[in-house]
C-alpha positions in Angstrom: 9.5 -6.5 9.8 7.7 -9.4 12.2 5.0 -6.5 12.8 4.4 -6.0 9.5 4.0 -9.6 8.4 2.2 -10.4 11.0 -0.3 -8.0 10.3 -0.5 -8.6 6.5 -0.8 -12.7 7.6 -3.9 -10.7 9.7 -5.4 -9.2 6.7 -5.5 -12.5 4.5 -7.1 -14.6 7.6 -9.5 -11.8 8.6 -10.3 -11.0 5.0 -10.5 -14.2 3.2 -11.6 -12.2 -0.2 -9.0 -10.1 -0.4 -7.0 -11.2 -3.0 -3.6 -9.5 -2.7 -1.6 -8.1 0.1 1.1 -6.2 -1.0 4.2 -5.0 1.8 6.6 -4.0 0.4 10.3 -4.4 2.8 11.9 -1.6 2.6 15.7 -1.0 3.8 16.3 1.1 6.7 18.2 3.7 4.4 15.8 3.2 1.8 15.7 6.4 -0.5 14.5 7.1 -4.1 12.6 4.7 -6.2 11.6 1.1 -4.9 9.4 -1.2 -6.9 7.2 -3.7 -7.2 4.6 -5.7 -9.4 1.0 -7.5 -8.3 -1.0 -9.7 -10.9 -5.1 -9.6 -9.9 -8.1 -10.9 -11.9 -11.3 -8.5 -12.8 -13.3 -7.6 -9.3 -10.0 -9.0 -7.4 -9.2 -7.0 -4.5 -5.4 -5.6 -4.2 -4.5 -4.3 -0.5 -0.8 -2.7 -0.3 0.5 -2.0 3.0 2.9 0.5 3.5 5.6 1.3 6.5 4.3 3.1 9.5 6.0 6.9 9.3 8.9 7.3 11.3 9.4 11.1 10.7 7.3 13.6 12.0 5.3 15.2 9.6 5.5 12.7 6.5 3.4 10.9 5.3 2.2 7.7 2.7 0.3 9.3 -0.5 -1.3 7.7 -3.0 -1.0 9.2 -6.6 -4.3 8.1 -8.7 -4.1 5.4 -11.4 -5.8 4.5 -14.6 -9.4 4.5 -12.8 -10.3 2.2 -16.1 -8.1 -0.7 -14.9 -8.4 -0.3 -11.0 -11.1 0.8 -8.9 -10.3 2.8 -5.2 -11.8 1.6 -2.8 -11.8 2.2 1.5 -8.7 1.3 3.1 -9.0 -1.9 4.9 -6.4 -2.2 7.5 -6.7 -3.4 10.9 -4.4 -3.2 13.8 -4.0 -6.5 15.5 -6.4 -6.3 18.9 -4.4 -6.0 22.0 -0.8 -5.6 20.6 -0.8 -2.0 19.4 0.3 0.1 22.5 -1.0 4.0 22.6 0.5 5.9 20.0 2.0 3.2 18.3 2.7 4.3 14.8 0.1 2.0 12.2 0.7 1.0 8.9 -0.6 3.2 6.0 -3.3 1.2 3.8 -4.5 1.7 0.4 -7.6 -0.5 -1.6 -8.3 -0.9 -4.9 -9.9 -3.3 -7.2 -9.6 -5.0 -10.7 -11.9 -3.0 -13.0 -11.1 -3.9 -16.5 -8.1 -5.9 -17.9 -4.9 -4.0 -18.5 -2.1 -2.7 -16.7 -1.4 0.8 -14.7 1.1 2.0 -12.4 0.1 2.7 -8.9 2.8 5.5 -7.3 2.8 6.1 -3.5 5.2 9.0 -2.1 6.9 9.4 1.0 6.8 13.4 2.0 5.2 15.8 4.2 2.4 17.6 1.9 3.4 20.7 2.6 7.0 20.7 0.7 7.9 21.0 -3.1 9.5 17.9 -3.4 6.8 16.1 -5.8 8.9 12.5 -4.9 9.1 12.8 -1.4 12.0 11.2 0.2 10.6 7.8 -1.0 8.6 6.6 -4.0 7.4 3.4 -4.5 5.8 2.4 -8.1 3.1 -0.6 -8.2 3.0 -2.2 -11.6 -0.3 -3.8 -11.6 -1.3 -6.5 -14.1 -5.7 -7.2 -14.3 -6.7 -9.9 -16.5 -10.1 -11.4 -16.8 
C-alpha cells in the first residue's frame, strides 16, 4: 500500500498536468467486482494505477470505453529511480483523456488471456464523469 501511494504521490509531482491519479486499494482477498468513480474536465488527463500482479500468468486488461467521451492515450507510469529492485513486480498503468462531456465506464479485468473466464478473477469498473 506505502509503494503504491508513494508512487501515485510520484506521478502528480513528476507530472504536474496530469489531472487524476486513480489507485484503487484493493483487499488482500479481493475477488469479483470493485468500483470506483473519477470526475475530469474536457482535455483533462485521467491516470489509473492498478496493483502489480501477484500470480503468474495474469494480468491487468483494459476493456475499451466510449472513445467519444475519453481518449487513450500512452501509459505514463514511472517506477521510482533507485527503489525498484530486479524483478520487482510494477504497477500496471492505463491513460486516457477527457474528449467530450459525458460519462462512460472504464472496465479493467484481472485474468490470464489465455482462459474463458471474460471477468477474470477481478474486475474493476471506472465510472468516469467529463464535463466542459
Amino acid at each position: 500500500m506505502r509503494r503504491r501511494a508513494a508512487l501515485a504521490a510520484f506521478l502528480i509531482v513528476a507530472c504536474p498536468a496530469m489531472a487524476g491519479v486513480v489507485t484503487p486499494d484493493f483487499p488482500q482477498t479481493a475477488s469479483g467486482i470493485q468500483t470506483g468513480s473519477a470526475t475530469l474536465a474536457v482535455g483533462e488527463p485521467l491516470l489509473v494505477v492498478l496493483p502489480a500482479a501477484d500470480r503468474p500468468g495474469y494480468a491487468w486488461e483494459a476493456r475499451p470505453a466510449d472513445p467519444a467521451v475519453l481518449e487513450p492515450q500512452g501509459a505514463q507510469c514511472a517506477a521510482e529511480r533507485g527503489d525498484t529492485p530486479v524483478n520487482a513486480r510494477l504497477p500496471a498503468c492505463f491513460a486516457w483523456a477527457g474528449r467530450a462531456p459525458g460519462t462512460t465506464v472504464l472496465t479493467f479485468v484481472y485474468r490470464r488471456h489465455w482462459e474463458t473466464q471474460p471477468d477474470g478473477v477481478l474486475r474493476y469498473d471506472l465510472t468516469v464523469s467529463v464535463t466542459r
